[in-house]
N, C-alpha and C positions, 0 to 999 in steps of 0.2 A: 375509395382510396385506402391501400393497404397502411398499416401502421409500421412505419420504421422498425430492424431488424435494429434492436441493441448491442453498439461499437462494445469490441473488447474493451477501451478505453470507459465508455460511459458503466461497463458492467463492474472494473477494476475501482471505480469511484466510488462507486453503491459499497461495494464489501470494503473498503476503507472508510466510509459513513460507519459504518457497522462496530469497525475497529477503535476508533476514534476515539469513543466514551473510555476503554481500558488504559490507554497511551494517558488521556485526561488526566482521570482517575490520580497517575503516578506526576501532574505538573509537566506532563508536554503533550504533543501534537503530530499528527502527520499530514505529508499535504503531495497530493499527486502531480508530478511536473508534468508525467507522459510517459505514453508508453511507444515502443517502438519494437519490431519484431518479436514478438513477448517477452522483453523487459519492460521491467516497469520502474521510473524512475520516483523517488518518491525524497523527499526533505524531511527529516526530522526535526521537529522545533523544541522552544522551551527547553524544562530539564534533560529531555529526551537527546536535544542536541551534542548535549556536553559529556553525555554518560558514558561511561567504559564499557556498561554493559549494551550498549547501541545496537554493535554487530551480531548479536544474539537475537537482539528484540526482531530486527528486520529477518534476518536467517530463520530464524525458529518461532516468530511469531507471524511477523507480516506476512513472508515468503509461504510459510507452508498454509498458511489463511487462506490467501491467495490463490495458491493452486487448489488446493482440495475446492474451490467454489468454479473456481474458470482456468478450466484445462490448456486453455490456450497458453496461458502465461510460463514463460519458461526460469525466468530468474527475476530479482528485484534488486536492485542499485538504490543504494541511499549517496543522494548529492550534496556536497557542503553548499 
């Protein structure tokens, strides 16, 4: 029996495990809703939720995480 090829989705989870501890660190959270045609939809919790600086973290943190690890991914969406 071959071993299951690794979903974009289960691959996008792992490197947000990885993220996770730094979001912590600063009193919030992230949490992957789904991805869909490489977006990836993700929720900001905690401090992270309310922050001004939010649209950065995801743009310039999450987003480019994200792609430099799995090429697939095209853009990331953070959902209220």
């Amino acid at each position: 029996m071959k071993p299951m090829k690794d979903t974009i989705e289960s691959r996008v989870q792992k490197a947000i495990q990885e993220l996770r501890p730094n979001l912590q660190a600063d009193g919030g959270d992230i949490e992957l809703l789904g991805v869909e045609k490489g977006v990836v939809k993700v929720k900001l919790k905690g401090a992270c939720a309310g922050c001004p600086m939010s649209s950065m973290t995801i743009q310039w943190g999450v987003e480019r995480f994200l792609k430099k690890k799995i090429p697939e991914v095209v853009k990331v969406e953070a959902v209220q």
